[in-house]
Structure formats: C-alpha cells, structure tokens
N, CA, C and O atoms as a GROMACS GRO file, in nm:
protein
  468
    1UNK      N    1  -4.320   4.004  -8.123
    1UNK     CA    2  -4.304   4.022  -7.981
    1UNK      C    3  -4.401   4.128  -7.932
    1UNK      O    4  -4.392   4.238  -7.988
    2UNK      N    5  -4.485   4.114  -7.844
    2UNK     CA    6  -4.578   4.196  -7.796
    2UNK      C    7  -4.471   4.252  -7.645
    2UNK      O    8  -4.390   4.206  -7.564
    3UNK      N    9  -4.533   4.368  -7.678
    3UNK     CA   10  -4.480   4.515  -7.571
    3UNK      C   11  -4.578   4.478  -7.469
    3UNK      O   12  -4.699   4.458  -7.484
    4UNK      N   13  -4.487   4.473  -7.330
    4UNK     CA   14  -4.572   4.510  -7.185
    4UNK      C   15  -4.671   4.614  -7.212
    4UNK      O   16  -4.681   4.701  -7.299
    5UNK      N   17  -4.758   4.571  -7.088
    5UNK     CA   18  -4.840   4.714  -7.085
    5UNK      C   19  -4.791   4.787  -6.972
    5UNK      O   20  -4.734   4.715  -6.890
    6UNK      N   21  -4.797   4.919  -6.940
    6UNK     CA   22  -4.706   4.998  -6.864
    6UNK      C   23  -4.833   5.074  -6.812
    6UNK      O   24  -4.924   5.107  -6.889
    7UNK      N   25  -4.835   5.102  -6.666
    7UNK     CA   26  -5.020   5.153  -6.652
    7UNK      C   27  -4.903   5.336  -6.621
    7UNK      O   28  -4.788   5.343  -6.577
    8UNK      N   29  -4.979   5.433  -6.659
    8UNK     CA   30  -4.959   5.581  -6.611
    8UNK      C   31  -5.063   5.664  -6.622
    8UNK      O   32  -5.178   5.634  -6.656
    9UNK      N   33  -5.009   5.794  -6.584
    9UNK     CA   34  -5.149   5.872  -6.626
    9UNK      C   35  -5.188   5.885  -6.754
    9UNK      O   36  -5.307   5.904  -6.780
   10UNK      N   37  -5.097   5.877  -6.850
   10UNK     CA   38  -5.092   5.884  -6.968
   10UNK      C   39  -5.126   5.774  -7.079
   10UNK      O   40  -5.150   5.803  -7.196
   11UNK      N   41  -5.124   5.629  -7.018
   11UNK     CA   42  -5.180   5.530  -7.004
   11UNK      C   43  -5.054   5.449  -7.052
   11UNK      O   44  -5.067   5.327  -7.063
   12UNK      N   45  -4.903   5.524  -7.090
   12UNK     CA   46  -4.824   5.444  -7.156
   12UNK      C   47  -4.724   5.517  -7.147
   12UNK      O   48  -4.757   5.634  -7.164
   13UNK      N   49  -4.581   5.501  -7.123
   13UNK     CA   50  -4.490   5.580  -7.179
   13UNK      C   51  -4.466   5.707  -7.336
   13UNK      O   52  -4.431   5.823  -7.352
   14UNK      N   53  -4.519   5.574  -7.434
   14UNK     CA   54  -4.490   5.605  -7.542
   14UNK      C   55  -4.598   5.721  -7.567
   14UNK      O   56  -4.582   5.821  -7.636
   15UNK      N   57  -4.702   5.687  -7.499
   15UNK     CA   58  -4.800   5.794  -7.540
   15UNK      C   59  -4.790   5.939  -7.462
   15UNK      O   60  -4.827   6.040  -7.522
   16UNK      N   61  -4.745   5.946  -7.343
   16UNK     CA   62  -4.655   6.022  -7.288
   16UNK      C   63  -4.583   6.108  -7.380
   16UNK      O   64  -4.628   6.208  -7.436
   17UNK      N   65  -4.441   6.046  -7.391
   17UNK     CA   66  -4.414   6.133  -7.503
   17UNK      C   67  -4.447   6.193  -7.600
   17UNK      O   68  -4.400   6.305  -7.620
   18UNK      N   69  -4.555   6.126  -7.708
   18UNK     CA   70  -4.606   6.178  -7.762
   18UNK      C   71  -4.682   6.296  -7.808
   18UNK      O   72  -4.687   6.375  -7.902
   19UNK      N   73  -4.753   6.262  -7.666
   19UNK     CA   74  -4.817   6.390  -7.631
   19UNK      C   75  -4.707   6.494  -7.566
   19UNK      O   76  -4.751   6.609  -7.569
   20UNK      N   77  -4.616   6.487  -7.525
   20UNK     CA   78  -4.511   6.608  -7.514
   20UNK      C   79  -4.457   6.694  -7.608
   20UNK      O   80  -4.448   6.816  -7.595
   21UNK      N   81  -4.407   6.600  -7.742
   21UNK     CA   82  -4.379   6.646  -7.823
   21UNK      C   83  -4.438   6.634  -8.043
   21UNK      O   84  -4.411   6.665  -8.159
   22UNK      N   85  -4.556   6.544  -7.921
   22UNK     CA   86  -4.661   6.581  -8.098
   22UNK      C   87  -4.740   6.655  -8.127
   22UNK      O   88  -4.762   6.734  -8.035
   23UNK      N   89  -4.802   6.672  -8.220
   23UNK     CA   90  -4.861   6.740  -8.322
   23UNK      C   91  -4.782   6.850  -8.426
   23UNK      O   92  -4.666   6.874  -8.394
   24UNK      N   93  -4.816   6.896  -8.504
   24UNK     CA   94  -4.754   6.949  -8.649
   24UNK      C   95  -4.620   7.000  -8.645
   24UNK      O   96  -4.521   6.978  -8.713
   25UNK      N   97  -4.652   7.099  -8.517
   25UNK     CA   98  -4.503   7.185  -8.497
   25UNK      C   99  -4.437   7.168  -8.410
   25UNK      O  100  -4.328   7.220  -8.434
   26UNK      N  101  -4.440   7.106  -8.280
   26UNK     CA  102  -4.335   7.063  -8.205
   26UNK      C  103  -4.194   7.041  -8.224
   26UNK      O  104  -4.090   7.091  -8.182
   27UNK      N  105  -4.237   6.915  -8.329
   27UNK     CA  106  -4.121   6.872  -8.369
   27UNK      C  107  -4.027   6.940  -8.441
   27UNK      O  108  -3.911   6.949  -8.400
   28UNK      N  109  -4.062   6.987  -8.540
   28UNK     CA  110  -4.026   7.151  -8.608
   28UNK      C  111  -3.936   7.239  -8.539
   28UNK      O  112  -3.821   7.275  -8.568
   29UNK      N  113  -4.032   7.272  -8.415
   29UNK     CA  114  -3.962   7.402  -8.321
   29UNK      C  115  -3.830   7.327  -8.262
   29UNK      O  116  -3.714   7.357  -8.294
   30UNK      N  117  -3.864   7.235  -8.177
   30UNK     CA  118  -3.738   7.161  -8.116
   30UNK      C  119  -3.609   7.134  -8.227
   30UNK      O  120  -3.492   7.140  -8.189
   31UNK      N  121  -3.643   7.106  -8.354
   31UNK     CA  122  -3.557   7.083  -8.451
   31UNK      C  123  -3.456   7.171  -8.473
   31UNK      O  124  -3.338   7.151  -8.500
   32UNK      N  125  -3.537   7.299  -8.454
   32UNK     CA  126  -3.450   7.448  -8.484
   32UNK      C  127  -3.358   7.476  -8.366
   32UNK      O  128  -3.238   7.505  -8.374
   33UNK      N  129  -3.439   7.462  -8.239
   33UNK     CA  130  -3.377   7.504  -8.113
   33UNK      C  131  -3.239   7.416  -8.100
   33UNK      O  132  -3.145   7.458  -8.034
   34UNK      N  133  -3.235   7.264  -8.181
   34UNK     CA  134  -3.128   7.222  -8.158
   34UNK      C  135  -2.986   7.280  -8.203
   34UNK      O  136  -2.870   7.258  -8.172
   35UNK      N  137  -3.056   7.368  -8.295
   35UNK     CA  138  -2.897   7.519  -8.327
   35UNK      C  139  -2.868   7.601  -8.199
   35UNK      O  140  -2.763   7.646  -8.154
   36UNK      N  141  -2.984   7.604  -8.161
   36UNK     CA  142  -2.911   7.737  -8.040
   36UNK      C  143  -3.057   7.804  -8.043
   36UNK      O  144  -3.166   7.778  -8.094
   37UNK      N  145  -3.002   7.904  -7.960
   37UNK     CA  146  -3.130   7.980  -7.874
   37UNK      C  147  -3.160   8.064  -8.019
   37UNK      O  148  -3.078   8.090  -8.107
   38UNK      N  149  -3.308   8.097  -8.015
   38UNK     CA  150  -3.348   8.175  -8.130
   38UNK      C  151  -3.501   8.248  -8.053
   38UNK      O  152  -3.565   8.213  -7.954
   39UNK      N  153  -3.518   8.349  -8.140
   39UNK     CA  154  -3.590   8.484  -8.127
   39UNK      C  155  -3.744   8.422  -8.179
   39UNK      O  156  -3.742   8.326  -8.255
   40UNK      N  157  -3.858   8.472  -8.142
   40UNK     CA  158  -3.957   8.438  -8.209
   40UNK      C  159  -4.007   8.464  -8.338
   40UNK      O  160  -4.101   8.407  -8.393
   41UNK      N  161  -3.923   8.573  -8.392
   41UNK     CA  162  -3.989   8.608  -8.525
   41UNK      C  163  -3.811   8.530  -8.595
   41UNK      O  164  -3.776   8.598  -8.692
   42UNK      N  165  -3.744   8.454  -8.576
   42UNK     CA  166  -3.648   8.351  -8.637
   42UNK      C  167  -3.704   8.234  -8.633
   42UNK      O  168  -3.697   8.165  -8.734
   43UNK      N  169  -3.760   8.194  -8.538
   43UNK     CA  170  -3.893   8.057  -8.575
   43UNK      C  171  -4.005   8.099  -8.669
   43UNK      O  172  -4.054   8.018  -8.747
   44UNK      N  173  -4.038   8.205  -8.663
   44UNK     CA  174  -4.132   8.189  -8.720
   44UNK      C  175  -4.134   8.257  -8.904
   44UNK      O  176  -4.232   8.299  -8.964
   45UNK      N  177  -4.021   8.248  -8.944
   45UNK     CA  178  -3.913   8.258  -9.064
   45UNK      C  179  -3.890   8.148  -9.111
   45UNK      O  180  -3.916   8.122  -9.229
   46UNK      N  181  -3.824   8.045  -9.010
   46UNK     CA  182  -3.799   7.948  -9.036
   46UNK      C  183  -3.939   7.821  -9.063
   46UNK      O  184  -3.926   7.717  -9.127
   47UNK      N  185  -4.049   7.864  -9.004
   47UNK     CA  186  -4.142   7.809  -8.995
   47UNK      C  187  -4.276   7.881  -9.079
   47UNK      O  188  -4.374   7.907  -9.011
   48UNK      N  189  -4.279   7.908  -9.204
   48UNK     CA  190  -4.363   8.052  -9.241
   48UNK      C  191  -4.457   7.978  -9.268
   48UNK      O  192  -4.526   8.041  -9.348
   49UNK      N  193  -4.521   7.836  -9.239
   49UNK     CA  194  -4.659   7.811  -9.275
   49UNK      C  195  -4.710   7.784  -9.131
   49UNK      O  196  -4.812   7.715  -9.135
   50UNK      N  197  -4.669   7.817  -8.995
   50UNK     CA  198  -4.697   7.812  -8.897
   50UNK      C  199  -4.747   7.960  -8.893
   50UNK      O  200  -4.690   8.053  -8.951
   51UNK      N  201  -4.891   7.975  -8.798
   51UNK     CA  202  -4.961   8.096  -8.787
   51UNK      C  203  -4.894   8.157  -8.664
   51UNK      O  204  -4.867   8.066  -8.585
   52UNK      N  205  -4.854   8.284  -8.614
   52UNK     CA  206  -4.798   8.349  -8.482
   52UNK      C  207  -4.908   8.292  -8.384
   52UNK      O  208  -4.839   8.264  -8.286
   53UNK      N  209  -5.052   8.254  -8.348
   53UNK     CA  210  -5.103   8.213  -8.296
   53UNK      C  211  -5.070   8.040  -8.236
   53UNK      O  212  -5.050   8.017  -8.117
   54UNK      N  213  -5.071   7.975  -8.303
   54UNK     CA  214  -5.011   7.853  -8.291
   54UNK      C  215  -4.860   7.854  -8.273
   54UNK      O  216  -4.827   7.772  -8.188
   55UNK      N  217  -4.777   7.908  -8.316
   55UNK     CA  218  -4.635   7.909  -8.281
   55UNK      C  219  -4.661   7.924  -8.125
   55UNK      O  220  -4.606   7.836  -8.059
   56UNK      N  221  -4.753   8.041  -8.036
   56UNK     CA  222  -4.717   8.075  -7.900
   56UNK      C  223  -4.769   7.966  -7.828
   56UNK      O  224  -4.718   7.924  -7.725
   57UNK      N  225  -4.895   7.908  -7.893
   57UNK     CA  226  -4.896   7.819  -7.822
   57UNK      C  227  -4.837   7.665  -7.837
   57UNK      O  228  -4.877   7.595  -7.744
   58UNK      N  229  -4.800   7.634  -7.877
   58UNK     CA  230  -4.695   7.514  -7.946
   58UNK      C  231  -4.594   7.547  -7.802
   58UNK      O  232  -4.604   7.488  -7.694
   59UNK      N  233  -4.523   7.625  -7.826
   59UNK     CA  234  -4.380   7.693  -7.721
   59UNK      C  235  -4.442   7.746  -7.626
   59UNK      O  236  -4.361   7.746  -7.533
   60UNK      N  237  -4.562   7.805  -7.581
   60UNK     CA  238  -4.620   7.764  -7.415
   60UNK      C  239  -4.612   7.631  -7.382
   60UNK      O  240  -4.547   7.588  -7.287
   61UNK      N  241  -4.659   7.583  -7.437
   61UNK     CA  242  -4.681   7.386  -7.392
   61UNK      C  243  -4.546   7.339  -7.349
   61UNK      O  244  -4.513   7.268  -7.253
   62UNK      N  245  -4.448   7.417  -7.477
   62UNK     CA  246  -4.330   7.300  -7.425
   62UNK      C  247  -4.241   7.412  -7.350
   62UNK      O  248  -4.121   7.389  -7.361
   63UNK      N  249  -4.265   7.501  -7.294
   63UNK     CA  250  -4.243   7.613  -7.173
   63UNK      C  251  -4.292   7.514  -7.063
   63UNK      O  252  -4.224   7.449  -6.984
   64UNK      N  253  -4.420   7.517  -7.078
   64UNK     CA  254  -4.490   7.438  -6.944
   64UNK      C  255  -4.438   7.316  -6.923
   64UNK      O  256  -4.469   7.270  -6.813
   65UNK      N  257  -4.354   7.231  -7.005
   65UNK     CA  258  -4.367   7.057  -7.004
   65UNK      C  259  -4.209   7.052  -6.952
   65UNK      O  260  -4.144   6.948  -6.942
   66UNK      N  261  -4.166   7.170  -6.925
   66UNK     CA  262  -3.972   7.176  -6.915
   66UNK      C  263  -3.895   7.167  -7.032
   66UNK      O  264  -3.775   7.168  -7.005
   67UNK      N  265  -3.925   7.155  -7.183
   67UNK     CA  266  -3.852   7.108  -7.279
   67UNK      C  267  -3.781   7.240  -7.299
   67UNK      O  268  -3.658   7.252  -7.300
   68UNK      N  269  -3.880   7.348  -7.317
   68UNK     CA  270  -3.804   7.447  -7.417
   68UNK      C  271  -3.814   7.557  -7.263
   68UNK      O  272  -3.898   7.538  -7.176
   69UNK      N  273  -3.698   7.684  -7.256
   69UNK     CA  274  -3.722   7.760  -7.203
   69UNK      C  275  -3.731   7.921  -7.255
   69UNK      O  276  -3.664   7.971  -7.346
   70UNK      N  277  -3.826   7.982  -7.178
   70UNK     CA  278  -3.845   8.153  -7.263
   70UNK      C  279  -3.766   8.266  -7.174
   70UNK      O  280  -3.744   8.262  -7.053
   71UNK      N  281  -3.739   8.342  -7.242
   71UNK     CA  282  -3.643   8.440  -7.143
   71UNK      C  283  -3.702   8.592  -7.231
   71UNK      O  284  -3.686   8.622  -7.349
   72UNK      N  285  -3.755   8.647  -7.150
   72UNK     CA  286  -3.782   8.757  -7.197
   72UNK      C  287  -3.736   8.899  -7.146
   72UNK      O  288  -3.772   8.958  -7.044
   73UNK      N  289  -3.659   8.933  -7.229
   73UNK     CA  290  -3.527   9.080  -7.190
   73UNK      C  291  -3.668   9.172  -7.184
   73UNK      O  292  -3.769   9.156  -7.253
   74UNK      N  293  -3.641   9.291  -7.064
   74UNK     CA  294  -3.709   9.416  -7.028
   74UNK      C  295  -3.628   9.508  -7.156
   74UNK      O  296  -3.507   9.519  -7.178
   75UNK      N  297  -3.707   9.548  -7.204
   75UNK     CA  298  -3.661   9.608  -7.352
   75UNK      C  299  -3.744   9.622  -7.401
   75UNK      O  300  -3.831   9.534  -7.405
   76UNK      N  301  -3.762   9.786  -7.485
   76UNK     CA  302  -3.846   9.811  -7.578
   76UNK      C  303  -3.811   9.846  -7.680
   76UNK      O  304  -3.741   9.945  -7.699
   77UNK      N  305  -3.880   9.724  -7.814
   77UNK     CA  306  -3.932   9.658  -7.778
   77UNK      C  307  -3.944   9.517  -7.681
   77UNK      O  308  -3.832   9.496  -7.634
   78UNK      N  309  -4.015   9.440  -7.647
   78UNK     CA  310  -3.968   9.307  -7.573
   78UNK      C  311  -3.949   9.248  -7.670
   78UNK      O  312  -4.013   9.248  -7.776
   79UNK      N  313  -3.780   9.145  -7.617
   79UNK     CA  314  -3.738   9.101  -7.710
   79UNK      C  315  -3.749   8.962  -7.638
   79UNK      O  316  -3.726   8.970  -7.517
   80UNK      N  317  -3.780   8.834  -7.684
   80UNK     CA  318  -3.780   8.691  -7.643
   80UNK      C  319  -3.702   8.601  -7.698
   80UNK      O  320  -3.683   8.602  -7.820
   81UNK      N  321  -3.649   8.519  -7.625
   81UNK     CA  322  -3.577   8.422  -7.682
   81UNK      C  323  -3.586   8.290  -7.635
   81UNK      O  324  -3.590   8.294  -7.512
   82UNK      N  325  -3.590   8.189  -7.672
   82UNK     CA  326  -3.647   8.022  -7.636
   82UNK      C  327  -3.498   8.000  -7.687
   82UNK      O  328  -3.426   8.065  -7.763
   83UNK      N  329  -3.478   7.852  -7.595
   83UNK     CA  330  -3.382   7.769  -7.600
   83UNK      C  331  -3.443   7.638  -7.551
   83UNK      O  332  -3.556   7.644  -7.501
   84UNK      N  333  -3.371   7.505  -7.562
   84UNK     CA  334  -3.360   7.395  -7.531
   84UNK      C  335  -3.352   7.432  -7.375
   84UNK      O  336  -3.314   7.545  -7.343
   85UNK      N  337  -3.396   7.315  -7.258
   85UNK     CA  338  -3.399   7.335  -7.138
   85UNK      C  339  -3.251   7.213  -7.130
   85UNK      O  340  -3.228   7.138  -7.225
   86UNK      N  341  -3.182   7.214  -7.028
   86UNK     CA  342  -3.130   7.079  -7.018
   86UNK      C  343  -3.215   6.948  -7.096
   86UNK      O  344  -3.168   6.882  -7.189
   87UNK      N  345  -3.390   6.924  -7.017
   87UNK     CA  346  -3.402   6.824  -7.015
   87UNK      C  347  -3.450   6.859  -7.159
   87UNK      O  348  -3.517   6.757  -7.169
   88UNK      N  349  -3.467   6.914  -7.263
   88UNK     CA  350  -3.491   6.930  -7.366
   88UNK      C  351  -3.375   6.897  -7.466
   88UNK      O  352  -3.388   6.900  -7.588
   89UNK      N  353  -3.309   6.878  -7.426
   89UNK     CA  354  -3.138   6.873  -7.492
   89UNK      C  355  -3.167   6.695  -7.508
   89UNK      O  356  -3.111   6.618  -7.586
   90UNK      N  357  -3.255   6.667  -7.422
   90UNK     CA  358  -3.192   6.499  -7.446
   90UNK      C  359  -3.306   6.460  -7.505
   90UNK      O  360  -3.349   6.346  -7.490
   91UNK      N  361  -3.360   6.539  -7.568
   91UNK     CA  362  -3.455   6.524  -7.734
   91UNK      C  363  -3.358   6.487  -7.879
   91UNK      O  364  -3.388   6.416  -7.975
   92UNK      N  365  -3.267   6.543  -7.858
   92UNK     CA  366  -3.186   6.606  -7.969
   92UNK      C  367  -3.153   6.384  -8.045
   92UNK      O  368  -3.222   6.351  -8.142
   93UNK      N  369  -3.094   6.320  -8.010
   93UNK     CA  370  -3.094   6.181  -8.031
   93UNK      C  371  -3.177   6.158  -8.097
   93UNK      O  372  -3.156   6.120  -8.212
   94UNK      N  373  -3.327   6.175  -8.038
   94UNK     CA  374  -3.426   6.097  -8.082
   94UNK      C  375  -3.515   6.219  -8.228
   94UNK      O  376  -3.586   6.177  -8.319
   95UNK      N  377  -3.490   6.315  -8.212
   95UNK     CA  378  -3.520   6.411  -8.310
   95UNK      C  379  -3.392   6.359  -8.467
   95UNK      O  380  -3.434   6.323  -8.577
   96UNK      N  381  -3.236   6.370  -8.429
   96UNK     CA  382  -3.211   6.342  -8.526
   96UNK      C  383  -3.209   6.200  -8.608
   96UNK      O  384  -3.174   6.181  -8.724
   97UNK      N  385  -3.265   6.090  -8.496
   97UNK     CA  386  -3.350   6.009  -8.546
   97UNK      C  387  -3.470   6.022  -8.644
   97UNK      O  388  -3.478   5.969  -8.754
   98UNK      N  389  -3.554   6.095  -8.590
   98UNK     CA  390  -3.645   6.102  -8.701
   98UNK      C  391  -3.634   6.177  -8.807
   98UNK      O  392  -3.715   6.168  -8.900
   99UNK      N  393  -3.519   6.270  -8.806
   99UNK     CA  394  -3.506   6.339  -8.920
   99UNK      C  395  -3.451   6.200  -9.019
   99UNK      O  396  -3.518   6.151  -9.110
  100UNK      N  397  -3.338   6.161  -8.984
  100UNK     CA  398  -3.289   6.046  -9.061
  100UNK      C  399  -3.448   5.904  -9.101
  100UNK      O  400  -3.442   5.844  -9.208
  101UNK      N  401  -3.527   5.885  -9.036
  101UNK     CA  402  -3.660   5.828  -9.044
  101UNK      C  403  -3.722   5.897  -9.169
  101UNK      O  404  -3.777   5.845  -9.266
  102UNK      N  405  -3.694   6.053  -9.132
  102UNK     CA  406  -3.792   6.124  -9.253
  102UNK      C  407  -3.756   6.103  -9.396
  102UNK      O  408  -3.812   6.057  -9.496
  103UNK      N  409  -3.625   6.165  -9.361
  103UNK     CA  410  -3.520   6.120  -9.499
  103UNK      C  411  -3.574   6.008  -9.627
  103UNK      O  412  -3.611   6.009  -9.744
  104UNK      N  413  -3.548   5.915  -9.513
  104UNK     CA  414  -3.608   5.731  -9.587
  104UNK      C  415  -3.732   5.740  -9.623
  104UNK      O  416  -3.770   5.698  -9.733
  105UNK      N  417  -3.812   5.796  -9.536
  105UNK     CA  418  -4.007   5.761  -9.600
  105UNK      C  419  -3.980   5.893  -9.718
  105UNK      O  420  -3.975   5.828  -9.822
  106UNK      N  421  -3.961   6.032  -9.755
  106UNK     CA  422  -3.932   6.100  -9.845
  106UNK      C  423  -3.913   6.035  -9.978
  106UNK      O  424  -3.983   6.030 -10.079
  107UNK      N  425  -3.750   5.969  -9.935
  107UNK     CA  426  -3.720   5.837 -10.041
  107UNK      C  427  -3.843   5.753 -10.052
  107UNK      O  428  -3.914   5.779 -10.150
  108UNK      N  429  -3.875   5.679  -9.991
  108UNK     CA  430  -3.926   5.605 -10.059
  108UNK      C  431  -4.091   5.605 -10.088
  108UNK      O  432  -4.140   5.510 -10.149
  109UNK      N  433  -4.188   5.736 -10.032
  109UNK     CA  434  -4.210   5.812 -10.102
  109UNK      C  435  -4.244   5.836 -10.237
  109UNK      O  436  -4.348   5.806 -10.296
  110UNK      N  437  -4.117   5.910 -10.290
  110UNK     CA  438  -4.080   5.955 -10.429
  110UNK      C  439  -4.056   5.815 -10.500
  110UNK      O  440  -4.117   5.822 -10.606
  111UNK      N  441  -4.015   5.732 -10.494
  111UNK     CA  442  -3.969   5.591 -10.538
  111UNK      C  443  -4.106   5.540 -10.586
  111UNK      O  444  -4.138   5.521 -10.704
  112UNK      N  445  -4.193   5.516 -10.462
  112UNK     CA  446  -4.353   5.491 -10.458
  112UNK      C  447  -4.415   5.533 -10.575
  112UNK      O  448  -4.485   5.457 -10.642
  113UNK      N  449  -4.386   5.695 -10.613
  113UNK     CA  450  -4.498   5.794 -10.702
  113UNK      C  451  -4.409   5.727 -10.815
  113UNK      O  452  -4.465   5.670 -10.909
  114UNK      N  453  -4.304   5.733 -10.808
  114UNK     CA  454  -4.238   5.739 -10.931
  114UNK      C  455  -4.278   5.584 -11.033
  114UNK      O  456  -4.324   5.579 -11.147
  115UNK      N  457  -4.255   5.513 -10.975
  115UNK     CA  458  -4.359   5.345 -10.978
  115UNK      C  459  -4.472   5.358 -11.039
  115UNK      O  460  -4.483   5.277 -11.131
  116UNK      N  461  -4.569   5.434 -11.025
  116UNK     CA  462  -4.719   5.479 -11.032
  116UNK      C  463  -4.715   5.511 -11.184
  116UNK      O  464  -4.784   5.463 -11.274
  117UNK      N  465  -4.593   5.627 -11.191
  117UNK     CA  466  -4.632   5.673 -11.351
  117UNK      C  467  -4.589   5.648 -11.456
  117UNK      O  468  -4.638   5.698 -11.557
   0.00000   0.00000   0.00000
C-alpha cells in the first residue's frame, strides 16, 4: 500500500517529526524526562557519552519546538531544570514504543551475531 503524499513545509508529516525529535540524543533526553523534571548535570549522568555542548543544544531545540520546558531558579549557583511541556507529554506513547522497537532489533541483533559464529 503506498502512503499519500502530504505537501508541508517540511515536505511530510513524518519528516516533521522527525526532525523534531531526531538525531542521537533527543530521543535519549525525552526518554529520561518521561520520569519527571530533572537538573542538567542528572541528564548529563544519565547520558555520559553526550558532550555538555551538545546536551545544551539538543534541549535548546526542543525548548524552542515546545517539547521540553527550562526553568531556571535565581540562585547561586543557577540551578536549571527541564521537564516535559504538556505537548511533550504526548511523546511519551510513541517513545515507549520505540523503546519496546529497540528491545526487538537488540534481540534480534544478538540472535543475528550469534548465527555468524
């Protein structure tokens, strides 16, 4: 079955999203945020092959796109904290989708190598 074509700026829905929430760490960060609000140096613990450079900008983007929001307490030091936005919350479905997606290619994967030797 061939998919409509859908005209946008983006040239597609799907690619839309994509670009909202792809490349390396997105998905990552949103993964975590689905616990609850967390601190930047708790992402970036949880995330220790992500560079502090790329973490800020990863979570600017999805600051800017409405997903994730930053709240930064007047405090010294400044202390920050990111959370899920509402419309970031209705990621959470399609994230523990792909975790369960990941799961399976992992499996099978390891199944794959294991075949090989």
């Amino acid at each position: 079955m061939r998919h409509k074509s859908y005209a946008c700026s983006f040239g597609c829905s799907v690619e839309a999203a994509i670009e909202a929430i792809g490349g390396k760490w997105k998905g990552v960060i949103l993964f975590h945020l689905m616990d609850g609000t967390k601190r930047f140096n708790e992402l970036r613990r949880l995330m220790p092959s992500v560079t502090q450079r790329m973490l800020t900008k990863q979570l600017r983007e999805l600051e800017r796109d409405g997903i994730v929001h930053r709240h930064v307490y007047a405090e010294v030091p400044p202390r920050v904290e990111y959370r899920l936005t509402a419309f970031g919350e209705t990621l959470e479905p399609i994230l523990k989708e792909l975790e369960a997606w990941g799961s399976q290619y992992l499996n099978k994967l390891a199944a794959l190598r294991s075949e090989k030797e």
